[in-house]
Legacy VTK file of the C-alpha trace (Angstrom):
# vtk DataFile Version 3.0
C-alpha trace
ASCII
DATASET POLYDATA
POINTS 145 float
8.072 61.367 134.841
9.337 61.592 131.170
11.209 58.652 130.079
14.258 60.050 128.273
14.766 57.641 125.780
10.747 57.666 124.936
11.586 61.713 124.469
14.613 61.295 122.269
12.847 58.457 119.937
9.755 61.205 119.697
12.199 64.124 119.033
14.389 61.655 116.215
10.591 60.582 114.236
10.130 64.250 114.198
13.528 65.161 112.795
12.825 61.925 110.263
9.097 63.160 108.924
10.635 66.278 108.361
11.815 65.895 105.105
8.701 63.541 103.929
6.604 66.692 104.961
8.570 68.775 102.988
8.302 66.727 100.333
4.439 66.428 100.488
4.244 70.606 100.704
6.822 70.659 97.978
4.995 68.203 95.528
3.306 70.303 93.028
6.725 72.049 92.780
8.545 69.445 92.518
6.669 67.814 89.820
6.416 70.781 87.791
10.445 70.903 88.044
10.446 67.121 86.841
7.719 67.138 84.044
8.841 70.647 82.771
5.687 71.677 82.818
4.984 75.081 84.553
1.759 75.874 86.637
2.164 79.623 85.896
0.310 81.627 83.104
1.810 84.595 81.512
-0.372 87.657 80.467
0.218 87.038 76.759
-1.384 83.555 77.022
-4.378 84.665 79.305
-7.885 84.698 77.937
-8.896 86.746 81.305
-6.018 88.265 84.064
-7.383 90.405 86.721
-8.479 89.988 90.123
-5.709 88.217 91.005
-7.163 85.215 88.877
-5.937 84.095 84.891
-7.132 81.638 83.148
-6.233 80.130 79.668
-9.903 78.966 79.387
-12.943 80.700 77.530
-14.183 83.437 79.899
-18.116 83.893 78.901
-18.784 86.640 80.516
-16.108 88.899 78.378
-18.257 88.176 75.272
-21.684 88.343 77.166
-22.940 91.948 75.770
-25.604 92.239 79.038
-23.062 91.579 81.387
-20.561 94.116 80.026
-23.294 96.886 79.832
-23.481 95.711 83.492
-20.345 96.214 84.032
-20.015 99.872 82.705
-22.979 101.256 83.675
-22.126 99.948 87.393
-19.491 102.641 87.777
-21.049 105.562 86.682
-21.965 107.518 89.700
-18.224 106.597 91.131
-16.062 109.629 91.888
-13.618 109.434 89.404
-10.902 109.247 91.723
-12.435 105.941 93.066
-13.338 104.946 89.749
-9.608 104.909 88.675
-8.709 102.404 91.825
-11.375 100.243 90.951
-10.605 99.714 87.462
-6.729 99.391 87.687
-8.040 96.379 90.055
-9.850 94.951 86.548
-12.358 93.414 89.066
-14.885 91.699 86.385
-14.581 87.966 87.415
-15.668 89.464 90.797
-18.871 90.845 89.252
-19.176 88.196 87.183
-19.117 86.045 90.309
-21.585 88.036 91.933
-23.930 88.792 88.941
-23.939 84.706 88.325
-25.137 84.068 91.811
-27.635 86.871 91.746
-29.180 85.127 88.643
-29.669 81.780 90.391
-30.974 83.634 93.386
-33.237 85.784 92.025
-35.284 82.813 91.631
-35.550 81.737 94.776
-37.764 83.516 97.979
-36.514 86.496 100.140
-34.784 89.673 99.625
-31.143 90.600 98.433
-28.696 92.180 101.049
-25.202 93.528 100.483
-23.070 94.623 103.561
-20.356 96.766 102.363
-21.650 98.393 99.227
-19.107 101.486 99.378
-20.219 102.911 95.973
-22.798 100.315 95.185
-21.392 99.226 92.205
-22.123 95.684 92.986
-25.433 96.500 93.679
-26.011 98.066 90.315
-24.713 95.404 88.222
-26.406 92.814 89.889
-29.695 95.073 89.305
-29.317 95.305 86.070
-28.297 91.848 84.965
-30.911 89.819 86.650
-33.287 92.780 85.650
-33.826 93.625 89.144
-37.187 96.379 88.789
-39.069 93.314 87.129
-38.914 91.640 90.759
-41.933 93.916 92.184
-42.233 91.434 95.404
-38.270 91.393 95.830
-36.532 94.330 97.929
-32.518 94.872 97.578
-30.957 96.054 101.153
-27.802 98.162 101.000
-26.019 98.406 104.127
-22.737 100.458 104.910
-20.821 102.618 107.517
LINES 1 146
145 0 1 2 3 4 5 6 7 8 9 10 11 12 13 14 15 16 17 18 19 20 21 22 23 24 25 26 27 28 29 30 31 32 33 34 35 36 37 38 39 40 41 42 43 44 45 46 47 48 49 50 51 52 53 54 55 56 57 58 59 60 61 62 63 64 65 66 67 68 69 70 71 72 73 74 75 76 77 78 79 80 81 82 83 84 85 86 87 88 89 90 91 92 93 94 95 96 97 98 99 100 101 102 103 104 105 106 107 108 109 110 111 112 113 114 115 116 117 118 119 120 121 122 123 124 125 126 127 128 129 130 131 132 133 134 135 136 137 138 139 140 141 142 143 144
């Protein structure tokens, strides 16, 4: 049996660590509000916005000629329709991400796989920035429903 005052002292430390908990969620917030420093970046002061991701830092890849020709080439066998969705997305720090892994695994044993391709666009960029047909021994599975 539940002592009652045992049950009211665990119900009161809950009700007390409340607000310390809301203080630890709250802490980035709060210490923007206090330094006046925001943790927000605005489009004008972006070096890259898209993907849901911004940065204020130098983005590489948007000056890397092999990875834009990537990039474009990627998307032309997309139906235009599709083509249009993808782009208002602006997904090129995903390809970037992608494109940078496939050039430090391109070096190591065993095939490439991609589940999902839907156009394939991912699969063609990745081809032609690591320089894919150069891997004779290497095979690239596409898989989709």
């Amino acid at each position: 049996m539940d002592n009652p005052l045992a049950t009211f002292k665990q119900k009161l430390l809950k009700l007390l660590v409340l607000p310390i908990k809301l203080f630890h969620l709250n802490y980035l917030a709060l210490k923007q509000f206090a330094s006046g420093k925001r943790q927000y970046i605005k489009r004008t002061e972006a070096s890259y916005m898209g993907d849901d991701f911004a940065t204020v830092h130098y983005v590489a890849f948007k000056n890397d000629d092999l990875f834009k020709r990537s990039y474009t080439n990627a998307f032309i066998n997309v139906d235009e329709r599709d083509r249009k969705t993808i782009e208002n997305l602006d997904i090129q720090w995903r390809v970037h991400i992608v494109t940078w892994a496939a050039k430090q695994a391109i070096k190591l044993e065993g095939d490439f796989v991609e589940c999902g391709v839907w156009w394939g666009f991912l699969s063609r960029a990745i081809c032609e920035y690591v320089g894919f047909n150069e891997y004779k021994e290497k095979k690239f599975y596409l898989f989709d429903t």
